[in-house]
Structure formats: structure tokens, C-alpha cells
N, C-alpha and C positions, 0 to 999 in steps of 0.2 A: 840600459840600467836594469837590474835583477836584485829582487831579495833572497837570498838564499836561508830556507829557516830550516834549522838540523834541532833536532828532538832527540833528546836521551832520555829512555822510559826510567822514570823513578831513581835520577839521578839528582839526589836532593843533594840541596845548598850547602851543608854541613860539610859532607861528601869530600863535592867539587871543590872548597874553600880551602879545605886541607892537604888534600892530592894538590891543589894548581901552588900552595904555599910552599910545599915540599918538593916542589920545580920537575913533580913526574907528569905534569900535563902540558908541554909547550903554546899548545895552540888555544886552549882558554888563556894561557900567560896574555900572549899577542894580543887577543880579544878586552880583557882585563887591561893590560897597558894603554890601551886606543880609543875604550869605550865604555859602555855601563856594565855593571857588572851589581845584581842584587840575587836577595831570595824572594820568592813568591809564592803565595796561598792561595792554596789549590783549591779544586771545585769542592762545595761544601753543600750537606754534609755530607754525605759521599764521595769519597777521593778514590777509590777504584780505577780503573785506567778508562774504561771509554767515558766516564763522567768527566773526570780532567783534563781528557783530549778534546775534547768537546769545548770544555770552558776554555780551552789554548787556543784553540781554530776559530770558535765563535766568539768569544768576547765579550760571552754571557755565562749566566751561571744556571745550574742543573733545572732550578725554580722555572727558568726561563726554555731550557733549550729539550729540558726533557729524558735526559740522557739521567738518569737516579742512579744506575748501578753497573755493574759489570751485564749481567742481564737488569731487565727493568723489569720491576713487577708492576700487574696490573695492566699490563700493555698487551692482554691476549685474551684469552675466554676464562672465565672464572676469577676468581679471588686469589687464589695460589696462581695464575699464568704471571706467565714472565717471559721476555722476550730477546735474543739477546742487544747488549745495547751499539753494539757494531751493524745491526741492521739496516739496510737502504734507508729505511722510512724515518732513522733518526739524523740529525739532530734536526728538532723543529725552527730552530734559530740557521741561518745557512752559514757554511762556513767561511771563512776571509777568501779563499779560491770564486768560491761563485759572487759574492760580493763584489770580486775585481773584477770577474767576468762583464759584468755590466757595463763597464767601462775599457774595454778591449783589452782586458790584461789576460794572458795567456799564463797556465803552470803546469809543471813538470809533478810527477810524483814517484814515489821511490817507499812503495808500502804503505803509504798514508792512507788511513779509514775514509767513509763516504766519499770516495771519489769515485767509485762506477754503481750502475743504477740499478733496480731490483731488475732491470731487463739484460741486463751484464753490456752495455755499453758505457760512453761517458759523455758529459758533456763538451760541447765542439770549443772551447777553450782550453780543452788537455791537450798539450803536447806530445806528453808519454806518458804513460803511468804502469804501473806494474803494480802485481796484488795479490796474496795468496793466501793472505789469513783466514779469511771466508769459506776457505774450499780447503780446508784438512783432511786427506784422506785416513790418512793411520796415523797413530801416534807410536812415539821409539816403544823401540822393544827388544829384546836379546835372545840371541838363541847360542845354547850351549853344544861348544865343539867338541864330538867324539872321536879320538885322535885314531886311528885304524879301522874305523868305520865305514870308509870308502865314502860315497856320493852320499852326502845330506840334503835333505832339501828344506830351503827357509821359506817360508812366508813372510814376504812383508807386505803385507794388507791384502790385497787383491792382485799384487805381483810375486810371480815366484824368480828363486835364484838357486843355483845348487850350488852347495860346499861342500870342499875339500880337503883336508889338513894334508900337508906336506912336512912330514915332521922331520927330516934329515934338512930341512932349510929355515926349519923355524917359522913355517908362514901358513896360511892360509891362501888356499882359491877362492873365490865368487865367482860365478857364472849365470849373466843375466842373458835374456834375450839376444841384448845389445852390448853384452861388456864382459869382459874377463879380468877379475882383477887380483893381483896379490897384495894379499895384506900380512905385513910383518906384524910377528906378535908383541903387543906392545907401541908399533911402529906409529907413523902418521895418519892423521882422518883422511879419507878418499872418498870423492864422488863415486857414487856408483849410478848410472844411467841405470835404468828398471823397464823403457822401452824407445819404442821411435817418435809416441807423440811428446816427449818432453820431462817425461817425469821422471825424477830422480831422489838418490836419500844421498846421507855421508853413513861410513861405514869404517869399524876401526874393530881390532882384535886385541881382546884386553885380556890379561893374565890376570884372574882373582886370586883372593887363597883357597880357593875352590874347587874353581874350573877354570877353560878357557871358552871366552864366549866374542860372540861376534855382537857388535852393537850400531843400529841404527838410528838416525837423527829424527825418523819420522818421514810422512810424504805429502807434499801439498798439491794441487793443481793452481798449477800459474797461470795467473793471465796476464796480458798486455795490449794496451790500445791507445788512441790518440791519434794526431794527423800526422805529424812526424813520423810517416812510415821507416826510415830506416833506423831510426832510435828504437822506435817498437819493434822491430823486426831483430834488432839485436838484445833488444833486454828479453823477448822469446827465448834467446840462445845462449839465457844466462847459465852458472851452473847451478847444480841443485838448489831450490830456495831449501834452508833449515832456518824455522819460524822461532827454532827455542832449542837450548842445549838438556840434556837428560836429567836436568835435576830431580826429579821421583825417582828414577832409577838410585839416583847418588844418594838419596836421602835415606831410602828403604836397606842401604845398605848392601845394592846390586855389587858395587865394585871396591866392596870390603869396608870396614869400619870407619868411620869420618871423624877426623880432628877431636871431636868432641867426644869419642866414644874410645877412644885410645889407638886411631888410626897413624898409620907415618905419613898422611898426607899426599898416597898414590890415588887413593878414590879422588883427592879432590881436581890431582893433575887430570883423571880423566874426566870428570863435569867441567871442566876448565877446557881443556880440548875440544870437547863437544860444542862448548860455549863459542870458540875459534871460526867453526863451523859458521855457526850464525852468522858471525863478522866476516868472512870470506866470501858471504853470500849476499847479504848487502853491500857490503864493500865494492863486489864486480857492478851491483848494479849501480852505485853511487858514481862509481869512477864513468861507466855510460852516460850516464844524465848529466855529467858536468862537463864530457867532450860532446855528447852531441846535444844539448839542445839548446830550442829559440825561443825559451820561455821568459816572460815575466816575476813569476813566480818558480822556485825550486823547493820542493818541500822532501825531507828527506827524515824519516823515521828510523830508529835505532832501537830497539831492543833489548841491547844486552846488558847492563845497566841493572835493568829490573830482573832480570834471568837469575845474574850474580851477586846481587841484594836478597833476596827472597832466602836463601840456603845459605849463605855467609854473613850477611852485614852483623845479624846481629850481637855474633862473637863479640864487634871489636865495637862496638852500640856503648860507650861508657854510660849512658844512662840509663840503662838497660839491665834486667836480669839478668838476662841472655848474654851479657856481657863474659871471657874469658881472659881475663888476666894473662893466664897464663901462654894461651894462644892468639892472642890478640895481633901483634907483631908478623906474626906469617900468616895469618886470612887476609888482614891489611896487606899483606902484598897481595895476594889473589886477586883482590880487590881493584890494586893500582892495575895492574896487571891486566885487567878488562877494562877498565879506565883509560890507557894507555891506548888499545887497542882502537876504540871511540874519537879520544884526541887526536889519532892518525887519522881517520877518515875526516873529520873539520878541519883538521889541518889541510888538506887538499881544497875542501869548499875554498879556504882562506887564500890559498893557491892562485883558485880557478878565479875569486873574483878580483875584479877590476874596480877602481881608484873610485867611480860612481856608483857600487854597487853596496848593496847591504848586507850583512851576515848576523843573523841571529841565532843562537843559540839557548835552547828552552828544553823544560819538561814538565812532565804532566803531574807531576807529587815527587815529594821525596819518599823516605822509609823510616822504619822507628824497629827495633827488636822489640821482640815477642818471645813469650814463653808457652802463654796458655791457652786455649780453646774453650770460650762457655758457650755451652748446646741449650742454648734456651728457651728451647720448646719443651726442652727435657725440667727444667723450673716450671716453665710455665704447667704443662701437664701434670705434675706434683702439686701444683697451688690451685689443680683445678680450673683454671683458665683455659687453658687447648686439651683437646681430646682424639684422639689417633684412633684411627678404626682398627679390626682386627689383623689387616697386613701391616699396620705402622704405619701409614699414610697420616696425614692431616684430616680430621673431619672438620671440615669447615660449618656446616649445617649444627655441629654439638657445640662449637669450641666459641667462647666470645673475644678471646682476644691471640694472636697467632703472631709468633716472629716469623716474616716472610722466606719461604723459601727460595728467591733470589741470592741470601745475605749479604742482602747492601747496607744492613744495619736498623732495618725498617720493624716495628711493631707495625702490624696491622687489627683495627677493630673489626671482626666481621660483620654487624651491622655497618655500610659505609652509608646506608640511606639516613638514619637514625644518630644527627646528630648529639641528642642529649643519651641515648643509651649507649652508643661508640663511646661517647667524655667518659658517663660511669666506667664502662669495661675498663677502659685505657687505664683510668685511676687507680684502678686494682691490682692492674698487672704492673704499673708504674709502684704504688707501693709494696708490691711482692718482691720486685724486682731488685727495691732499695735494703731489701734483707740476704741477698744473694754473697756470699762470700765464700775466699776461697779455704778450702778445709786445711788445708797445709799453713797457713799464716792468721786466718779469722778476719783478713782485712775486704772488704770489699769491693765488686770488681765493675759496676758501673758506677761511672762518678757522673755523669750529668744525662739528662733528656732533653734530647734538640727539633725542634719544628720542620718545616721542610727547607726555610732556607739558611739552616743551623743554627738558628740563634736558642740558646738556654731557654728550656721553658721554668717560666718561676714557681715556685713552691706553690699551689692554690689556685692556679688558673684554671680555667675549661682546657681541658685538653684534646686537641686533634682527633681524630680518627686514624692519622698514619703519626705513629711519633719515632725518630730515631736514636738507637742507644748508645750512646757514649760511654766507653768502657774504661777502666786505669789502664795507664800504663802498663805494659806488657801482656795485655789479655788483648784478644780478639775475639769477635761474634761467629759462631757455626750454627748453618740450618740443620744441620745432622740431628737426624730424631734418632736417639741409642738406643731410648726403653729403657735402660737400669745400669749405676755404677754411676760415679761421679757428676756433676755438672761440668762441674771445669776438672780441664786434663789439660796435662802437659803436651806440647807438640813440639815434631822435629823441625819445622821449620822456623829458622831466625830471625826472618826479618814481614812485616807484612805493611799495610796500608789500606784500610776499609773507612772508617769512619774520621771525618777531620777533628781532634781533639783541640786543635790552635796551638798544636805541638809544635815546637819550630822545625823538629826534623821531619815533618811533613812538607816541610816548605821545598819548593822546588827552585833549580838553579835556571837563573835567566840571565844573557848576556848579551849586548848587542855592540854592532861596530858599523859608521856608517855616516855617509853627507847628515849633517843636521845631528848628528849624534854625540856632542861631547864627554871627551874621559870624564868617568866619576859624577856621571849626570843624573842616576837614578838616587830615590831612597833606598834605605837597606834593604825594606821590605817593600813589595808591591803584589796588588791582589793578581794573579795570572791571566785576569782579561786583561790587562793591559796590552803584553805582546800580541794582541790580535789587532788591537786600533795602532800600536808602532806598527805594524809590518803593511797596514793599508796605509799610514801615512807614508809611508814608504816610498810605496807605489804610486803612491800621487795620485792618488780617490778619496781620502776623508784631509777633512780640513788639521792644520798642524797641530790646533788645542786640542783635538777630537780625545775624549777618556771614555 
């Protein structure tokens, strides 16, 4: 018996419900016809991705497990440290893996967080596991091809490769160390090997209206371990991991104007391609872990979801500003289109298991479109509250009250010892805060103040020392200290997930299939610890009531 749990990062329930309704997702269909199938509320208040992955693996929520932000403030030396929350040392709650452990259940992993240790081993219940988010060498970047230039040379981080244009065949060369490859212009993404110990990028020649430039996915260092030596020894031998497809590139307008600026829709084929990459690169390792291994547990993470959410969703976001009418209909494919790509790979989990075994399907938040950016240190600073030193930093020593530079959504008091003058501070910058609106409409851009385990703080109470801000719809929080010119600005990006409003399109999609699991067993909504006590009941370690 095996529970197989596959995670799609910030594939909210709205989403999935409308893709699986309009029959582009077969294998949530399967899932959906056999078993539960709700939305779920995510970690609060902060829904960032390692806070939510946290409350999905543990079964607790941020209050409890510690995980507050994408980095966590407070978790280093000073007032402004921040840590980030992908760290060994977190979650202080353990995950459903070492839980089972205690009871001889063994798991496979396939990118999932905390499972190797700040000493880079694992514990002796992993199977396999593989993992490369931690160890990002270089991030994408493009280099412009000069067509009769003869030998160029790229850098990609710390590796080099030299280029070629071959222009009577319309292509480009690369030449690594270890590889020689032709790239047709325009043509397909290719691995390109970068040396002998393993490291690798993808790599594709794009025509702009520009230039012609060469683009890479990025570079990671991979690791793999576990007792299952020849599992491990083959997920070594994967190809290139790509952690994330080029969206900054796509958004900055690298690969020509985007949909929304009066592009034809070539930039997006190429963020979309890139995006492919990712899925090509889990996908080898998923297909490994479900023919070789002897786990209990399979835990398998996906990516891409969130990748093409962030730069797209919020086009087709009807509740949204960010919404476009007019475009809505062709992102929405983009959309399925990576969607699609995700249901293929559960569709093989669905495959691989057998008649006793479980399949769950989850994520860590959904998404909501987004318009706007409030820099609100940049308020704060104006109201007298935070004070910057001569380079723009934060003075912590002058400032009483500071939006944390993590931006998990956290006001910070700087007195943290000082309970009754932290309340006064807070209160000030609480009612500074409630004056804040945006100059374009005059409507205002936080609508509520949340405690740490999000619930509304009410009008007239003592207040915290750490309090979080709850923004309107379509705005999101920026630590970006500017110095001068708006508070809130508009931003390219469509879709985000910072602070949990009790929006429902934060709600994340949960589905399971499985002995003990009958169709249409769940409520609509359920909080997302839940999926952590199903998946040990499971496995047959917490008792069947266990919540």
C-alpha cells in the first residue's frame, strides 16, 4: 500500500473546477468521479508558498509551525533579519514524512522542501529524494546573437559555452565543455549539459523584434540520496533540473510586447515553452520514482501552476482589475495548456497506483489578480513612523514602527520588549494606514489588520507588536523602500498570493481517491491541514477520526 500525494503550486480551486468542468483535465475528472474532490484554506495569514507548504505537510498552521513568510522575519540577528523559510531549521512542527517515519513508513520525494538536513543528508526513511531548490546557481538570462561575429562567448554563471551563428541554416551552435548543440531559431528548448559533474540549463534561440538572442532556463545543483541506491543513482542522471520558466524576462518585455501591451502572443509561446522545460524536468523525475521505488509514501511537487499564474491568471481573474475581456479567451488557454501538462503527470501517478493504494492531490494556495504595489514604508516614512538612513536602508534605532522587509505582510513595532509602547506605535501606524488610498480611484487599499493567527483585529483593542496587513483586492504589500513618487503603483504582474483575505480564490484545490475514501465525501471547503491527518490516516499511523 502507498499514498501517492502530488502538489500543484498555487493551483487554486476555482482554477481546477473550471479546467476539470470543461473536460481539459482528465485525470482530476477520474479523481473527481471516484473520490473527494473540495477547496481548501490555506495557511494564514500568510499564504506565500513555504508558509502553505508547511500547513499541507504539517497539519498545522504558521502560529504553530513557524514558517510566517516566504523568508521569515525575525528568525536571524536583528529586527529587519529574515531567514529564508525553506530553511533546514524549519518547520518547527515535523512534517507527515518523519511522522510516518516513527512507525516504519518509508517516502520517496520528487522536490519536496525539508527533506534533507542542514548537514545535506536525509533521514534513513527516504527512499529517494531529489532537490535543487536550495542550491540555485544562476538565474536565466539571455545573451544577444551577433550574426557574422564568428565565436561568442556566453556566460552562464560560472560556466562558459561559446556561440556560433550559422546563418545560411538558420541556426545557432553552442559549445560546452561537454556538448555541442544546434539550436534552430525559433525551434525547440534543449538541454544543454554545462560540464561532467551534472550540471545543466535548457536553452532555446528566439527571434525578438530586436534581436536574436540565445536564452537560458537557469542553473541548479542537484542532489540526490536515500537507500534505494539505484533510484538515486538514476534521478543523479536526470536532465537538467529548470526550477522556473523566464517569467521576468517575459514580463520586462525580453521577448517583445505581452498580450496586454499589444503583443501577437509570440512572447507568451516563449514563457510558455520555457515553462515546458520545468515540466520535462520533473516529469523525468516523477516517471523514475513511480517505476522504481519501495516507498510508503510518494510525495511529488510541481511547480508550474504557480510559474503560469503569476504573469497570466490575472487577465482572465473575472474578479479582478487585472481582468481583460478582451483577452481573456486566449491566456485561458495558456492557462489549460500548463494545466494540461500537470494532469498528464497525475495521470501516470493514477496509472502507477494500485486498487489499495491512495492518490491525493493538493496545493499550497490558490491565486487572485492583482493590479497594484503599496510600498509602505514609503507611508510609513511620510507619516513619520519609519525612518531610512542616508543609503535608504531602514533605521530601526529612529523608526517606531516598520513594514518588515521579508514582505510577508507583517508591521513590525520596534520596541518588541515594550509591550504598552509597541500597542501605542502600532496604533498610529494602524490609523495612518487606514488613510492610505489609491490616487487613481480615492478608494482605499487596506481593508482589514490581522493578528498572527489571522483573525480581524477589532476596532479599539490593544494591539500586537507584530500586526498583518490586509490589503483590497487587487493591491499587494512591497518592502521596496523608493524615497519619492507614488505609494501604490501599478505592476506587471497578474496574479500574486501574500496575505490570506478569506478570498475564495485563495483557496487551494484538494482531491483524493482511495480505500476508505468515498465519492463526494468531503465539504466544499476544508481548512488545508486536513490533507496531512488523511494522508497519515492513510498510511495507517493516526486513528480514522484523527482532524
Amino acid at each position: 500500500m502507498t499514498v501517492y500525494w502530488v502538489v500543484w503550486d498555487a493551483a487554486a480551486h476555482w482554477v481546477v473546477d473550471r479546467l476539470e468542468r470543461e473536460g481539459a483535465l482528465p485525470a482530476v475528472s477520474r479523481m473527481r468521479a471516484r473520490g473527494s474532490f473540495a477547496a481548501a484554506r490555506p495557511a494564514r495569514p500568510n499564504c506565500q508558498t513555504p508558509p502553505s507548504l508547511a500547513t499541507l505537510f504539517t497539519g498545522a498552521w504558521p502560529s504553530e509551525h513557524g514558517v510566517t513568510g516566504f523568508t521569515v522575519p525575525g528568525a536571524g540577528d536583528g529586527l529587519v533579519s529574515h531567514v529564508s523559510g525553506f530553511a533546514p531549521r524549519f518547520p518547527a512542527v515535523p512534517p507527515v514524512w518523519e511522522s510516518a517515519s516513527e512507525h516504519d513508513r518509508s517516502s520517496a520525494f520528487v522536490h519536496a522542501p525539508w527533506v534533507f538536513r542542514e548537514t545535506g543528508g536525509t533521514g534513513h526513511y527516504v527512499d529517494a529524494a531529489v532537490e535543487a531548490y536550495s542550491r540555485r546557481l544562476t538565474r536565466h538570462a539571455v545573451c544577444p546573437v551577433v550574426s557574422g561575429a564568428g565565436t561568442q562567448t556566453w556566460d552562464i554563471g560560472a560556466f562558459r559555452a561559446e556561440v556560433e551563428a550559422v546563418p545560411q541554416d538558420g541556426a545557432v551552435r553552442v559549445r560546452t565543455a561537454c556538448a555541442d548543440l544546434r539550436l534552430d531559431v525559433d525551434g525547440d528548448w534543449q538541454p544543454l549539459p554545462l560540464d561532467d559533474a551534472g550540471h545543466g540549463t535548457w536553452v532555446a534561440c528566439v527571434r525578438t523584434p530586436q534581436e536574436l538572442l540565445l536564452v537560458h532556463t537557469g542553473v541548479w545543483d542537484v542532489r540526490s540520496a536515500g537507500r534505494n541506491s539505484p533510484l538515486v543513482h538514476e534521478l543523479a542522471a536526470c536532465p537538467p533540473f529548470a526550477g522556473e520558466g523566464v517569467g521576468p524576462l517575459y514580463r520586462a518585455g525580453v521577448f517583445g510586447p505581452r498580450l496586454a501591451e499589444g503583443g501577437d502572443g509570440s512572447a507568451e509561446e516563449v514563457f510558455l515553452a520555457s515553462v515546458r522545460c520545468v515540466t520535462r524536468a520533473f516529469g523525468a523525475a516523477t516517471d523514475l520514482v513511480l517505476r522504481g521505488h519501495t516507498a510508503d509514501l510518494v510525495v511529488v511537487y510541481l511547480p508550474m501552476t504557480d510559474d503560469i499564474g503569476h504573469e497570466l491568471l490575472g487577465w482572465c481573474d473575472e474578479k479582478s482589475a487585472a481582468h481583460r475581456p478582451d483577452l481573456a479567451d486566449q491566456v485561458w488557454s495558456y492557462l489549460r495548456r500548463c494545466y494540461q501538462d500537470v494532469d498528464a503527470i497525475l495521470g501516470r501517478v493514477l496509472d502507477r497506483a494500485e486498487d489499495d493504494d491512495t492518490v491525493v492531490l493538493g496545493a499550497d494556495h490558490g491565486m487572485v489578480g492583482s493590479t497594484h504595489l503599496v510600498h509602505v514604508n514609503d507611508h510609513l516614512v511620510r507619516a513619520g513612523l519609519t525612518v531610512a538612513d542616508a543609503g535608504g536602508a531602514l533605521d530601526t534605532t529612529r523608526s517606531s514602527v516598520l513594514y518588515h522587509p521579508a514582505n510577508n505582510g507583517s508591521l513590525w513595532a520596534t520596541d518588541q520588549d515594550d509591550p504598552v509602547r509597541a500597542g501605542a506605535a502600532m496604533a498610529r501606524a494602524v490609523a495612518s494606514l487606514r488613510t492610505l488610498t489609491d490616487p487613481d480611484t480615492g478608494q482605499p487599499v487596506v481593508s482589514a489588520f490581522l493578528d498572527r493567527h489571522g483573525d480581524v483585529l477589532a476596532d479599539g483593542v490593544d494591539l500586537p507588536p507584530v500586526v498583518f496587513l490586509a490589503l483590497a483586492d487587487d493591491y499587494q504589500p512591497s518592502s521596496v523602500l523608493l524615497g519619492e513618487g507614488p505609494v501604490v503603483r501599478r505592476q506587471p504582474k497578474t496574479g500574486a498570493h501574500v496575505v490570506y483575505t478569506g478570498d475564495g480564490r485563495l483557496h487551494a484545490v484538494h482531491a483524493a481517491v482511495g480505500p476508505g475514501i468515498p465519492a463526494g465525501a468531503e465539504p466544499d471547503v476544508i481548512d488545508n491541514t486536513a490533507p496531512a491527518h488523511l494522508v497519515l490516516r492513510q498510511l495507517g499511523v493516526a486513528p480514522p477520526t484523527a482532524e
